[in-house]
Structures are given as structure tokens and as C-alpha cells.
C-alpha positions as CSV (number, residue, x, y, z in Angstrom):
1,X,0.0,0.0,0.0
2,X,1.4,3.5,-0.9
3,X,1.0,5.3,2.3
4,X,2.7,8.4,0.9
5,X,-0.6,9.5,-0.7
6,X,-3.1,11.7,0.8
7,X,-6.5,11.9,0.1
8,X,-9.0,15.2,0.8
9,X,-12.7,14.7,0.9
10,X,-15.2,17.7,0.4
11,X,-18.2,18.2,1.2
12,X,-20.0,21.3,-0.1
13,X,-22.1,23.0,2.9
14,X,-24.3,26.1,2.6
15,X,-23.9,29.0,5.1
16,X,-26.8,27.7,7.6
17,X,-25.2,24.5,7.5
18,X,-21.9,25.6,7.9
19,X,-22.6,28.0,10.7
20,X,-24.5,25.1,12.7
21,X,-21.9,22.7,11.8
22,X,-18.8,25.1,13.1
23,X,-21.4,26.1,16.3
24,X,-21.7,22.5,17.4
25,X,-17.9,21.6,16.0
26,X,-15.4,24.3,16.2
27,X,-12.4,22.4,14.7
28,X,-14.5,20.7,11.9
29,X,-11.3,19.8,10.5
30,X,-10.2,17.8,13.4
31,X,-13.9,16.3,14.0
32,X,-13.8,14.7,11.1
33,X,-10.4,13.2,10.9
34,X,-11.2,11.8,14.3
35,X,-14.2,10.3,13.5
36,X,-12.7,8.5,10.2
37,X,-9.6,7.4,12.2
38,X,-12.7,5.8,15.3
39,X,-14.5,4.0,12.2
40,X,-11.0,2.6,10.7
41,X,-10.2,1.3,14.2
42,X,-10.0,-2.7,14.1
43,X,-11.7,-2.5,17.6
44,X,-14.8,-4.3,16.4
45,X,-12.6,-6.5,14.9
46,X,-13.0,-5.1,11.6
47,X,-9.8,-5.2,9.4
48,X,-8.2,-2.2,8.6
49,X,-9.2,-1.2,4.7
50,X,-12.5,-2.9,5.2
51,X,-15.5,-0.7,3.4
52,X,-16.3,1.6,5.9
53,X,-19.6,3.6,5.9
54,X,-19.0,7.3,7.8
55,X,-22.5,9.4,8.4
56,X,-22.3,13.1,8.4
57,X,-25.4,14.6,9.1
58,X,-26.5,17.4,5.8
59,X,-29.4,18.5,4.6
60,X,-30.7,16.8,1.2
61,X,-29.8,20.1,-0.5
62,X,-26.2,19.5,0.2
63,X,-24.0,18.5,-2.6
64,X,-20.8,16.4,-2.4
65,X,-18.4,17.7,-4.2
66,X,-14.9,16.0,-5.4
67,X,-12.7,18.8,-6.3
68,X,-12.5,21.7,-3.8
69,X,-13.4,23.2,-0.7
70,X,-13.7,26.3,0.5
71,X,-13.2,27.2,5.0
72,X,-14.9,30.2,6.1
């Protein structure tokens, strides 16, 4: 495996969303890398690189988006 590659995942939030998001998480940054790192865990005996599902609450007017973020 060629651990020297990073990955970035963004997810396209609008203002009300962010604002909420940042309220109730004000390092959203570090939120989310810790919950990836708790649901990559083998703790439930899982194996590392397993197909992981991660849950972050947005509305259903949210888009995903692949290519860019943007921190306010």
C-alpha cells in the first residue's frame, strides 16, 4: 500500500449548514479526521481497509463535491 498518498474529501455545505456545523464543532477539520480514524479502528474487529460507511449529518440540499473546498 502507498502510504505516501493523501487523500482530501469535500463536502459542499451552505452557510446555515456551515454556521451550525462550526457552532456544534469548532475544529470541523479535526472532527472529522477523528471520526474517520474511530470508524477505521479494528476494535470491532473489523480489518483495517474494510469498506467503511461514515455518516455526516446534511441537509438533502447538500451537494458532495470532489474537487474543492472552501473554509470560512
Amino acid at each position: 500500500m502507498d502510504t505516501s498518498r493523501e487523500r482530501v474529501i469535500s463536502v459542499s455545505l451552505n452557510e446555515h449548514e456551515w454556521q451550525e456545523f462550526t457552532r456544534r464543532h469548532p475544529q470541523p477539520v479535526s472532527w472529522l479526521r477523528e471520526r474517520i480514524q474511530e470508524s477505521i479502528r479494528p476494535a470491532s474487529g473489523q480489518a483495517i481497509g474494510a469498506d467503511v460507511a461514515i455518516s455526516v449529518p446534511v441537509s438533502a440540499a447538500a451537494a458532495v463535491n470532489t474537487t474543492s473546498a472552501t473554509t470560512r
